[in-house]
N, C-alpha and C positions, 0 to 999 in steps of 0.2 A: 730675177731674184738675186741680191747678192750678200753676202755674211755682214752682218753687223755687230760690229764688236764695242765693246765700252770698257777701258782700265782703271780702275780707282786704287789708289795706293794712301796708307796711313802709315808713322811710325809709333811704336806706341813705347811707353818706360816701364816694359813689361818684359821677361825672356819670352824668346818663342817657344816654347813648353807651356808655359801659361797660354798666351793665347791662342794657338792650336788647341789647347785642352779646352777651352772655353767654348773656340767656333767649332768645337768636334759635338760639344751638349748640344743636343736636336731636344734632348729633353726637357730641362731648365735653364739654361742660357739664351738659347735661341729666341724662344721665344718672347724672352723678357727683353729682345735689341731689336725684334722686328722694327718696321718702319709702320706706319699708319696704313700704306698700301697693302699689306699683307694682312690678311683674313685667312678665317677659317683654318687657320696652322695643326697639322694634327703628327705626330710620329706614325705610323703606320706600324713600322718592323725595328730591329736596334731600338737606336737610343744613342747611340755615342760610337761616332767615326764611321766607318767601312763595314757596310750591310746594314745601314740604316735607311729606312723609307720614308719618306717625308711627302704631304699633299699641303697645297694652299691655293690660295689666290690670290692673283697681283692685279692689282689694279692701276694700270697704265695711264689713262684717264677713269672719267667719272663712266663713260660707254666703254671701253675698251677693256672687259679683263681677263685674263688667261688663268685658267685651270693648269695648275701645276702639279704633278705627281714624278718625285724624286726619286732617284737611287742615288745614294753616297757610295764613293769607290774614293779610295786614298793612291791616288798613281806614285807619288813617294810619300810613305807610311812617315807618320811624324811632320810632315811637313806640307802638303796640300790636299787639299779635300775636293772632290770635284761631284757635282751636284747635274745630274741629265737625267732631265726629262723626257719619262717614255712615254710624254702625248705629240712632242713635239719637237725642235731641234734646238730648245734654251740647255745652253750648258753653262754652268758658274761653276769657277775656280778659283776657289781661295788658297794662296800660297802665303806661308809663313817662313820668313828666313831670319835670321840673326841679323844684329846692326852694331852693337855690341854687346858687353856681359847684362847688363838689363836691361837694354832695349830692341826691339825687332821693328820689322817691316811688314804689315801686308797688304797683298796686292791681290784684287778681286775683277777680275776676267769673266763677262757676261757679253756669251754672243748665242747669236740665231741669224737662221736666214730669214732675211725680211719674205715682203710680199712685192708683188711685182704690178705695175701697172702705175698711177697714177697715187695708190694707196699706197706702194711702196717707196714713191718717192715722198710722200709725208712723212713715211716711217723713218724713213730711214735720215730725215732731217729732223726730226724732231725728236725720235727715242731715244737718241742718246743720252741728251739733255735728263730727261725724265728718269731715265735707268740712273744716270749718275745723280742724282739728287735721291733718290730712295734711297742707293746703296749710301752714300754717303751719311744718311741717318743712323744705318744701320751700324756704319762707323764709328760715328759719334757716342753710339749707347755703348757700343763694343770698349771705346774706353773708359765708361762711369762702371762698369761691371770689375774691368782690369785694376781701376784705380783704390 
């Protein structure tokens, strides 16, 4: 079994205040940048930032999809949101830094430990690809909402 990790990074002509504010909405934002892979989006608990709950589903392939049930925690308040799942060891970390006076950076950190065997070595060759193509959509909508 070994960690799988995936970085995707955008800059956006937005300050980092805005788009942390944006990726902190689990309420109305969120949902409106999902990717086509994500289903069944619900809030649980919160609503916006740190002690917010969140459940979906990711659909990696068309057979392949993971139940996902969130806890948001803010490791630095204002600045990154980190997203761990208590079914399993997917953790996403969206960080927001400054680039300059209106425009920022973020950088979105999604890892898990694969699976081991024969399955794990598909995984872990080919998930990346897939993860960073979701996220990357997600990217994409994140800056039609900013703009």
């Amino acid at each position: 079994m070994g960690d799988i990790a995936v970085v995707i990074e955008r800059t956006y002509d937005a300050p980092a205040k805005a788009v942390f504010a944006a990726l902190a909405d689990y309420t109305i934002t969120r949902p409106n940048i999902l990717a086509p892979e994500f289903t069944d989006f619900q809030v649980l608990a919160g609503g916006v930032g740190a002690g917010t709950r969140i459940s979906y589903r990711l659909h990696a392939t068309e057979k392949r999809v993971r139940e996902v049930e969130a806890t948001v925690t803010e490791p630095v308040t204002g600045k990154e949101l980190l997203e761990t799942d208590t079914k399993s060891s997917l953790r996403v970390l969206w960080t927001v830094t400054p680039d300059s006076d209106n425009r920022s950076r973020l950088t979105v950190g999604v890892n898990w430990q694969g699976a081991t065997g024969i399955g794990g070595f598909f995984e872990r060759r080919f998930a990346p690809a897939g993860i960073r193509r979701i996220y990357a959509t997600e990217l994409d909508r994140l800056q039609t909402v900013l703009a």
